[in-house]
DRENZA-975742 format. One line per 10 residues: number of its first residue (from 1); their letters; for each residue x negated, y negated, z negated of N, C-alpha, C. Coordinates in steps of 0.1 Angstrom, whole numbers. Layout:
N
NUM> A> X Y Z X Y Z X Y Z; ...;
***
This chain:
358
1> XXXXXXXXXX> 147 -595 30 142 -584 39 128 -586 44; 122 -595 50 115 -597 60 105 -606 53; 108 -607 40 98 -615 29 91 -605 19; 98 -592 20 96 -579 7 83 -577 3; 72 -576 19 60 -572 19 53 -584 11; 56 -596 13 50 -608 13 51 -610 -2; 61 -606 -3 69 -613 -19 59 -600 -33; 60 -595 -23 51 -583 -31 34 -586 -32; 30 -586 -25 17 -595 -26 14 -607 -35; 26 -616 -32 19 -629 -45 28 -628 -56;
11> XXXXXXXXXX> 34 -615 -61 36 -608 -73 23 -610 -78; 14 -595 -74 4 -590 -77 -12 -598 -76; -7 -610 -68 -24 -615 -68 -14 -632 -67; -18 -635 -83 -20 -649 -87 -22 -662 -77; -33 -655 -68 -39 -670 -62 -31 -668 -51; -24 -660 -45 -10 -661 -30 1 -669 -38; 1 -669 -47 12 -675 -52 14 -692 -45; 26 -695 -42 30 -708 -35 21 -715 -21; 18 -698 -22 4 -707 -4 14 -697 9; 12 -705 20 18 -691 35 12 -680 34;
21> XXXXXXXXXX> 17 -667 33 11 -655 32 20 -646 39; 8 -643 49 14 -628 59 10 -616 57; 16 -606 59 15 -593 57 7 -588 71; -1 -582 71 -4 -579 93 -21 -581 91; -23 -578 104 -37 -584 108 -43 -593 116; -51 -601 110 -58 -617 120 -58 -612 130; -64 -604 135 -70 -598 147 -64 -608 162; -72 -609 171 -65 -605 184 -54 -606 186; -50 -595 186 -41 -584 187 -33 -582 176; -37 -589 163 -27 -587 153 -14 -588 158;
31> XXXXXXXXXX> -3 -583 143 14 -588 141 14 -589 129; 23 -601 129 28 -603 110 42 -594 109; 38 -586 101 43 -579 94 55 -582 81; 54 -590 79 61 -601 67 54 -613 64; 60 -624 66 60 -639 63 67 -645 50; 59 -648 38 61 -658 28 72 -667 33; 78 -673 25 90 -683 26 80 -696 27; 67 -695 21 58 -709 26 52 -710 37; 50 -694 43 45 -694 57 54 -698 67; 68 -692 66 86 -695 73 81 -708 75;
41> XXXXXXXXXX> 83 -722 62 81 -733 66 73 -741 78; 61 -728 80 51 -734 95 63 -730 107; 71 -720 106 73 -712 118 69 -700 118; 63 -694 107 55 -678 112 66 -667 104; 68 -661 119 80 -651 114 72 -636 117; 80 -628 112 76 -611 111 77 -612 127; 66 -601 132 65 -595 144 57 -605 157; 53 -620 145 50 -627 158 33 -618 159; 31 -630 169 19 -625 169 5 -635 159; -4 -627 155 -11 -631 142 -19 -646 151;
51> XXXXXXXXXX> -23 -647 164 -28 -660 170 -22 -668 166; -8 -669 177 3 -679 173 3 -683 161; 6 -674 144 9 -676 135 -2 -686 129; -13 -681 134 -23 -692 132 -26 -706 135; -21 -705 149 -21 -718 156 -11 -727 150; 4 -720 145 12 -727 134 10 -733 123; 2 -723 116 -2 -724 100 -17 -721 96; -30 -727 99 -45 -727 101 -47 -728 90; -40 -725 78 -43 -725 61 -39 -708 61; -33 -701 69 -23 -689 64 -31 -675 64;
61> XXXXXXXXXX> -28 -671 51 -34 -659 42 -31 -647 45; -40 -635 53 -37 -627 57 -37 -618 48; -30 -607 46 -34 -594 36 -33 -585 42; -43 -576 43 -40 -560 46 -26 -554 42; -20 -548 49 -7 -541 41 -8 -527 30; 0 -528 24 -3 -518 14 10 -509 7; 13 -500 21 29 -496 20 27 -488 12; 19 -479 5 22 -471 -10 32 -482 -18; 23 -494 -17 29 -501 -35 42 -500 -28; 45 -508 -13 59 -510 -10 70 -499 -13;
71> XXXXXXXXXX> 61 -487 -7 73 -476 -12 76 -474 -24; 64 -476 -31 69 -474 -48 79 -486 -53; 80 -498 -48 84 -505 -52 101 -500 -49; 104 -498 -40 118 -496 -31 121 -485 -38; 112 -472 -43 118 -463 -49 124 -467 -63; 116 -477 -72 127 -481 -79 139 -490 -80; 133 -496 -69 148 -503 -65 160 -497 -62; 159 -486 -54 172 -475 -51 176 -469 -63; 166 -463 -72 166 -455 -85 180 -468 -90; 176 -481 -94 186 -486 -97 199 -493 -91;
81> XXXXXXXXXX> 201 -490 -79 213 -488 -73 220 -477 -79; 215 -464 -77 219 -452 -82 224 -451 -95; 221 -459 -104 226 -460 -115 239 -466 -115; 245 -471 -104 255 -472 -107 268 -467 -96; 264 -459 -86 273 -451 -75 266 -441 -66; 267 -431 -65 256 -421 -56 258 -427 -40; 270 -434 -37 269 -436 -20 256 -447 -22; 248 -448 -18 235 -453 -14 234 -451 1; 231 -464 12 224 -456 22 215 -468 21; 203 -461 25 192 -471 25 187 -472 39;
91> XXXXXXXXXX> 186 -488 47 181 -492 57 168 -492 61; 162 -496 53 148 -494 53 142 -498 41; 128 -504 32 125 -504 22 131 -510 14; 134 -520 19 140 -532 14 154 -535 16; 165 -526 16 175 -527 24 186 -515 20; 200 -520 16 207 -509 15 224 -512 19; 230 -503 17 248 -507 15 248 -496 6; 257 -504 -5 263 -495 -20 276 -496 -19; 286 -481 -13 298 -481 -21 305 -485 -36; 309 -494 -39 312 -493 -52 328 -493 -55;
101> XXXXXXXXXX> 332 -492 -49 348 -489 -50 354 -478 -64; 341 -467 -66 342 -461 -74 330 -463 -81; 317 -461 -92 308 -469 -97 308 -460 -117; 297 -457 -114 293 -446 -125 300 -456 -139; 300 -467 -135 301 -475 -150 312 -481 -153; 322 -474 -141 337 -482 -146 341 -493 -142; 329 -505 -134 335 -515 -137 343 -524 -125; 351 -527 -127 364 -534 -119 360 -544 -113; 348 -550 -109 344 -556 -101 333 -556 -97; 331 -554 -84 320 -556 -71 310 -565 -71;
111> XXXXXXXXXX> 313 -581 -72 309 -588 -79 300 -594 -91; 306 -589 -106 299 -582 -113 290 -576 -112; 291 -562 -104 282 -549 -104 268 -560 -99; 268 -567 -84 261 -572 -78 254 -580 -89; 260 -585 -93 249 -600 -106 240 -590 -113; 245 -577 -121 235 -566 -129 229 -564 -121; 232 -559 -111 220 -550 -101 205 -561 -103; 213 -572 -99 205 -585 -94 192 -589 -109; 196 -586 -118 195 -590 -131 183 -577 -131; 186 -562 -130 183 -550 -130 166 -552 -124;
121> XXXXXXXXXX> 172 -555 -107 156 -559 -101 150 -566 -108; 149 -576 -110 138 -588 -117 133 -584 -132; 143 -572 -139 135 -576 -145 126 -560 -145; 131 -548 -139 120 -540 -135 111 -542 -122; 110 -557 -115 101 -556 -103 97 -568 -106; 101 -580 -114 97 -593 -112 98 -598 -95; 107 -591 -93 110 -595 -77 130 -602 -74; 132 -609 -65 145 -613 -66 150 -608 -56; 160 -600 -52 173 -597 -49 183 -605 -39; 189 -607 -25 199 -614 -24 213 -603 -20;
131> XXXXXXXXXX> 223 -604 -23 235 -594 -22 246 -604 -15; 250 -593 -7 265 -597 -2 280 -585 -9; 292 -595 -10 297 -584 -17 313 -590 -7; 314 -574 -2 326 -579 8 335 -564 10; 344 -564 16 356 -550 19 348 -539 27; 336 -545 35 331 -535 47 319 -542 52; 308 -530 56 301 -535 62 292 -543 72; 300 -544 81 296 -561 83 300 -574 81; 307 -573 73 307 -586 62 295 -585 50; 297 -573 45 287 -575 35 274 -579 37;
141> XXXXXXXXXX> 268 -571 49 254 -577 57 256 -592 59; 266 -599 67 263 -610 66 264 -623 54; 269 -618 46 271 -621 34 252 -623 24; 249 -610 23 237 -607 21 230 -617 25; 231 -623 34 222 -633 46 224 -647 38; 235 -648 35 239 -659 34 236 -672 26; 231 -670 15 225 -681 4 213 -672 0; 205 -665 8 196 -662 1 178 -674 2; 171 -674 -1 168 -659 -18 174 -663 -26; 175 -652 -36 181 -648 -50 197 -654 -45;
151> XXXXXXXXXX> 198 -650 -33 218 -654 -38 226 -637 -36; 239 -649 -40 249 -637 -37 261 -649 -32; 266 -640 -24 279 -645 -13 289 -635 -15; 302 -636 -16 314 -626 -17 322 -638 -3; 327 -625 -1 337 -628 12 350 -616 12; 358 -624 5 370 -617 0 382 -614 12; 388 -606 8 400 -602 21 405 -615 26; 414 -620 14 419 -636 23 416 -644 25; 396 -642 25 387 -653 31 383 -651 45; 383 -635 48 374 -630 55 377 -635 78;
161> XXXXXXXXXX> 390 -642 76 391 -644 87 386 -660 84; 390 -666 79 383 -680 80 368 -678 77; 363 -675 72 351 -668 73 339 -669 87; 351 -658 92 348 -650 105 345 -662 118; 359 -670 114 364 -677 127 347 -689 127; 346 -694 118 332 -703 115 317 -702 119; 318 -689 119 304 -681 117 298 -681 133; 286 -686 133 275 -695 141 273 -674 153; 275 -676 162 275 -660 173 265 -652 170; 252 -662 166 240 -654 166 236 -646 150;
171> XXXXXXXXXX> 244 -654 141 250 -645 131 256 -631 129; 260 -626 139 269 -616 142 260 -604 145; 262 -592 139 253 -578 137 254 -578 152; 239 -574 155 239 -566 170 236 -579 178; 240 -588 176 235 -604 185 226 -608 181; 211 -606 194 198 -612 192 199 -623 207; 190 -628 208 184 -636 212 193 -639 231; 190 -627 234 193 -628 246 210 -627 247; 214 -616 239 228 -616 235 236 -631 236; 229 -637 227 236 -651 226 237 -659 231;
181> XXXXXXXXXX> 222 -659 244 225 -667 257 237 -661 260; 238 -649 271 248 -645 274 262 -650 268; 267 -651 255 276 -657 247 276 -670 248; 267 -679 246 271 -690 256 273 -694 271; 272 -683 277 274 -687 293 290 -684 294; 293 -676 285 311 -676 285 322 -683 275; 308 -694 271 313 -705 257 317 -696 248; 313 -688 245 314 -686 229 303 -689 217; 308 -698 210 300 -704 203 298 -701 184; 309 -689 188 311 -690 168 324 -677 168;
191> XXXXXXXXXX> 330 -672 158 334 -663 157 352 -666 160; 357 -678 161 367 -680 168 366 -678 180; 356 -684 189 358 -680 200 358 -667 205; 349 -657 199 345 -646 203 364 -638 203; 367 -642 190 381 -632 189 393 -638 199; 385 -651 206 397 -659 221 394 -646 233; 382 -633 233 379 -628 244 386 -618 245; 395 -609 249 400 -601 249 390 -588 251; 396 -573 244 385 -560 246 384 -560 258; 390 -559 270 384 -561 283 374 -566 286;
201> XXXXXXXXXX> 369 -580 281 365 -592 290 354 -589 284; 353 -585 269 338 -580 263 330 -569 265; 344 -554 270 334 -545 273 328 -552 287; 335 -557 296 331 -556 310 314 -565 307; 310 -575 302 305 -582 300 291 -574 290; 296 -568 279 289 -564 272 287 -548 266; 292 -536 276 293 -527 279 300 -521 267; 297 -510 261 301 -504 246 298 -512 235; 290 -521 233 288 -534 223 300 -540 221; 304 -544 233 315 -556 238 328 -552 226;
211> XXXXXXXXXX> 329 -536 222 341 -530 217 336 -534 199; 322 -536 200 319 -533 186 321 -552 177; 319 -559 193 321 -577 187 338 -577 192; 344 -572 195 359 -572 194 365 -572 181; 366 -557 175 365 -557 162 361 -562 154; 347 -566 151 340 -572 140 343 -587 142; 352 -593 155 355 -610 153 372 -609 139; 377 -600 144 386 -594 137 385 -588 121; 370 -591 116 371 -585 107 372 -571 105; 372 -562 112 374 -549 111 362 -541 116;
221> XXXXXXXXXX> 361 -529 103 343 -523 101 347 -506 94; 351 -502 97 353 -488 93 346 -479 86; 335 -481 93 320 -476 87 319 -467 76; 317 -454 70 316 -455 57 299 -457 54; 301 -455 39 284 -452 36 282 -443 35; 265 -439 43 263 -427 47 251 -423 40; 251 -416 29 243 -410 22 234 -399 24; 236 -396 34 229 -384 43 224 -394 57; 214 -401 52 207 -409 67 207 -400 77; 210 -399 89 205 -385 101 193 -398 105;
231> XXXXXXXXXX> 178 -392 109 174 -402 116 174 -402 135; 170 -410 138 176 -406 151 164 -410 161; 155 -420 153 149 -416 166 133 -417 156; 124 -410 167 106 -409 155 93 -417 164; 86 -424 165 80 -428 172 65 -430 168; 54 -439 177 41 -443 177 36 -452 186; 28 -459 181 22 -471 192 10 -476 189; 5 -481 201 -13 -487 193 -12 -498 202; -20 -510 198 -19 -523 208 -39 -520 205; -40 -522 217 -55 -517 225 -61 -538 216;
241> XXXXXXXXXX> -76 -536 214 -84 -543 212 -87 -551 223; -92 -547 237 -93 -553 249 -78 -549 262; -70 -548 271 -68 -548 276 -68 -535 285; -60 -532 289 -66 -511 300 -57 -515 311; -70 -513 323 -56 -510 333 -62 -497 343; -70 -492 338 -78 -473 345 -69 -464 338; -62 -455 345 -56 -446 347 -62 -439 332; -75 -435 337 -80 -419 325 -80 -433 315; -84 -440 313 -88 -450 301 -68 -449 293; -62 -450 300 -46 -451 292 -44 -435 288;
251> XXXXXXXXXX> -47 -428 298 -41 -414 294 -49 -408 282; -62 -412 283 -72 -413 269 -65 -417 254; -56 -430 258 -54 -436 245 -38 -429 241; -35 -422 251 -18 -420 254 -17 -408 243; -31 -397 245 -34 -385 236 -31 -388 225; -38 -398 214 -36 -395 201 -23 -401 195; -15 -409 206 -5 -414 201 2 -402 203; 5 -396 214 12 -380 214 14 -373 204; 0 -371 195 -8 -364 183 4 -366 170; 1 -381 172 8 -387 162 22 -388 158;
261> XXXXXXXXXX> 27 -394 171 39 -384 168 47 -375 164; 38 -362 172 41 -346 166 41 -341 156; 24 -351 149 26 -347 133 37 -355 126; 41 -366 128 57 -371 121 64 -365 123; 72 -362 136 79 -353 141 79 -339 131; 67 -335 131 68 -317 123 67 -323 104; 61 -334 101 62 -335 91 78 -336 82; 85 -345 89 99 -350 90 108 -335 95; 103 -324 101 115 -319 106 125 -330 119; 118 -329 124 127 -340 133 122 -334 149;
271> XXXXXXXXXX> 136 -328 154 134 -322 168 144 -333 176; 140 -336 188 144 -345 198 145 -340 213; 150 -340 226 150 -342 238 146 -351 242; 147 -362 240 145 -375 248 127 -379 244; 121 -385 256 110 -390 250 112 -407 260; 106 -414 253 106 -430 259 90 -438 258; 84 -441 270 72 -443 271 76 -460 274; 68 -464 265 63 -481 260 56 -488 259; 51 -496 273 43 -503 277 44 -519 273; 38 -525 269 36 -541 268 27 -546 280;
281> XXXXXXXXXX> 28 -555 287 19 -556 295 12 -570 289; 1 -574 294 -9 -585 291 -3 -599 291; 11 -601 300 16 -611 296 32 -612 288; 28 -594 277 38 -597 271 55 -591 280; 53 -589 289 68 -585 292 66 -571 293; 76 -561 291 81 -545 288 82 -537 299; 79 -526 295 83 -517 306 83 -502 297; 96 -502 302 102 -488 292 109 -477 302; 105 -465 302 104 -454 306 111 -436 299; 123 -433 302 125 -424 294 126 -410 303;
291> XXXXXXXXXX> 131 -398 297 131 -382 302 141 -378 291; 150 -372 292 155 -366 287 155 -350 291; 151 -340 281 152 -328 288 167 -318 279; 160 -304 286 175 -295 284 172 -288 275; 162 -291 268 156 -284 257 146 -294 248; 143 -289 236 138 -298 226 126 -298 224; 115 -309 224 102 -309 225 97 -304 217; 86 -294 223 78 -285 216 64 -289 206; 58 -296 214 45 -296 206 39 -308 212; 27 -317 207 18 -325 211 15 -325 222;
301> XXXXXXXXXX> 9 -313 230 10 -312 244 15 -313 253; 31 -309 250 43 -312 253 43 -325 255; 46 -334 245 50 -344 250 40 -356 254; 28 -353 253 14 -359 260 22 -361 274; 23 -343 279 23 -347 293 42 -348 301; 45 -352 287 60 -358 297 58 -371 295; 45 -380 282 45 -393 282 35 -394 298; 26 -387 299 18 -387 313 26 -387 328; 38 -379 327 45 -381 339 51 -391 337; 58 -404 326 62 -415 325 54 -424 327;
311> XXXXXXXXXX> 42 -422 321 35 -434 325 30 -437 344; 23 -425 349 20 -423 365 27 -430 374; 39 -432 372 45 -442 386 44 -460 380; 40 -461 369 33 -477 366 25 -479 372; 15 -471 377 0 -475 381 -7 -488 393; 9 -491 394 5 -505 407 7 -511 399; 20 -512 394 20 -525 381 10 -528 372; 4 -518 359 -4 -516 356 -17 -522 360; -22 -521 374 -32 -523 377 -29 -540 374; -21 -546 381 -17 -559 385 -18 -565 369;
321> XXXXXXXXXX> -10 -559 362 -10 -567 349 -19 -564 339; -22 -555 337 -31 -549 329 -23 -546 311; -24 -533 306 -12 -528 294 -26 -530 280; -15 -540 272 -22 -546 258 -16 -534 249; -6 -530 251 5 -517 240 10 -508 248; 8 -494 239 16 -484 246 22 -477 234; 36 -469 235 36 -459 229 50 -450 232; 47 -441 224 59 -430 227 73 -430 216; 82 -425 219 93 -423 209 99 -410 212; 103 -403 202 109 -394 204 126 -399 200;
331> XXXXXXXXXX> 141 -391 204 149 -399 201 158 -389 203; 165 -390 193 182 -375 192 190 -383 195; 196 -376 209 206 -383 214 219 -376 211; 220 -366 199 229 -361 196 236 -370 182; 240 -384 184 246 -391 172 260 -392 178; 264 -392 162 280 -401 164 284 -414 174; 291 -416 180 292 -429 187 300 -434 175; 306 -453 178 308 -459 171 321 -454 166; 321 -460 155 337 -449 152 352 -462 156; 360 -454 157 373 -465 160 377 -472 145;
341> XXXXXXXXXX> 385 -483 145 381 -489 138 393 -492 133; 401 -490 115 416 -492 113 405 -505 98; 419 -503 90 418 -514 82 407 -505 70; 401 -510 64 394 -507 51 392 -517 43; 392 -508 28 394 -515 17 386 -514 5; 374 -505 6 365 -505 0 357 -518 -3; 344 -516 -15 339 -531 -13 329 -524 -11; 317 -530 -8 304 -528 -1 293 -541 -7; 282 -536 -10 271 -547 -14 260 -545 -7; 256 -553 1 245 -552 7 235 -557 2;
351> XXXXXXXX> 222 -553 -1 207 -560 -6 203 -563 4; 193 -573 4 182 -580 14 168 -584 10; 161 -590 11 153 -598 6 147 -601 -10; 134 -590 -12 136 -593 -27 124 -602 -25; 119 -613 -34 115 -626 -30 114 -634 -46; 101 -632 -49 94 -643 -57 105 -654 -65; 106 -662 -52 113 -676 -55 127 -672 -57; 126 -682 -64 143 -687 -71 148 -705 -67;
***
């Protein structure tokens, strides 16, 4: 996943080949965007910041990004998913779940289908592939994860609780960083413990999540694949070159991100209520800001000045810390909630990470 950009680059240029290579910009103010599996080795991960990544790795190769080739690349990668089941949902470029329970080509195993697929990539992308192949979706994601690059992991029905019970907390869909402190303050350390908490003890603790790691310690994912992506939310952001903490100087920069927006927004067909204003401040910590209205946002102007009535009551803070990033999101709060959750029997393959190395 998080190598795609990378792995794509010392495809196409010889001399990236076997050196750290980030996707992003040096800058300041850079972010890496995708990290080589030789850059991983310093520590430089996607989203850090391009200083840091340097201060890690003072050999590491920056490339401008170049999301045409990526999307061309991903369009044929889905093209050959499709060859063999229309349920496709694609996560992002690099990234899918394939029903195959039923499968254009007949064939009686999930497993199988995964190794072609796998075989399929490399040899129309010279890129590698890792797949999970399991009953449901979050097995299959974590599966996917699991021996990659170039692997594949199956996690079968009468594996999938021992499996489960093993598996490290921070592994578990939806558990980042701070999640898993939290999970260790109530000793949970791995997927037996989690399934020792009762649904009580997790929603109280971990609100409507709490219901979603109840189930999934259990193995149980209902999910189907959803072939019709809805997207749900549209967004924009700029991280400023110097630092802003003057009122007109932010509301200045707040304009074209508004702009921007609206044109994805109208390009996409994508209508929203909600808007969410996104501050980074100078040392790095957040401040997020939403509105939800009774009606759906109209136009650039529009939501300039509902991002302008969100930003206005920062202005002490702001001053004090001074804002490195801002931006807006638009966001349809009209989705499905999680669904309840019975037994399923489907198989599911998850892609990840297509990647050079073998």
């Amino acid at each position: 996943m998080d190598a795609f950009y990378a792995s794509i680059e010392q495809r196409d240029n010889p001399a990236f080949r076997g050196k750290p290579v980030a996707v992003g910009h040096s800058g300041k103010r850079g972010v890496v965007a995708a990290a080589s599996y030789e850059a991983r080795r310093y520590g430089v991960r996607s989203a850090m910041a391009s200083v840091t990544a340097l201060r890690k790795c003072p050999q590491l190769i920056f490339v401008q990004p170049r999301f045409d080739v990526y999307k061309s690349v991903s369009r044929t990668i889905m093209d050959i998913f499709r060859e063999y089941t229309d349920k496709v949902e694609p996560l992002s470029l690099d990234e899918a779940f394939l029903d195959v329970t039923e499968n254009h080509k007949n064939m009686p195993s999930a497993t199988l289908i995964a190794q072609e697929i796998k075989l399929r990539i490399k040899e129309k992308t010279n890129l590698t592939a890792s797949a999970g192949v399991s009953f449901n979706k979050f097995l299959a994601k974590i599966a996917s994860d699991y021996r990659k690059p170039d692997g594949l992991f199956v996690v079968r029905p009468q594996d999938a609780e021992k499996f489960i019970e093993q598996l490290a907390i921070d592994r578990f869909f939806g558990v980042g960083k701070v999640t898993a402190k939290r999970m260790a303050e109530l000793d949970i350390k791995n997927g037996f413990d989690l399934k020792q908490k009762s649904l009580a003890e997790l929603t109280r603790h971990f609100g409507k999540a709490g219901e979603m790691y109840y189930l999934f310690a259990r193995g149980e994912d209902n999910r189907e694949v959803e072939t019709d992506h809805v997207r749900k939310s549209l967004g924009a952001e700029e991280t400023f070159e110097d630092d802003l903490f003057e009122t007109a100087d932010l509301l200045a920069a707040l304009k074209p991100i508004a702009d921007e927006v609206a044109r994805r927004a109208k390009k996409r067909d994508f209508s929203a209520k909600t808007v969410t204003l996104k501050a980074k401040y100078a040392d790095f910590s957040l401040a997020s800001r939403s509105k939800t209205l009774n009606r759906y946002i109209q136009s650039a102007e529009d939501l300039f000045e509902i991002g302008r009535e969100l930003l206005l009551p920062l202005e002490d803070e702001i001053a004090a810390k001074k804002i490195r990033l801002l931006g807006l999101t638009l966001k349809n709060n009209e989705t499905k909630p999680y669904p309840q959750v019975g037994q399923a029997m489907q198989l599911w393959i998850a892609f990840e990470k297509w990647d050079d190395e073998t």
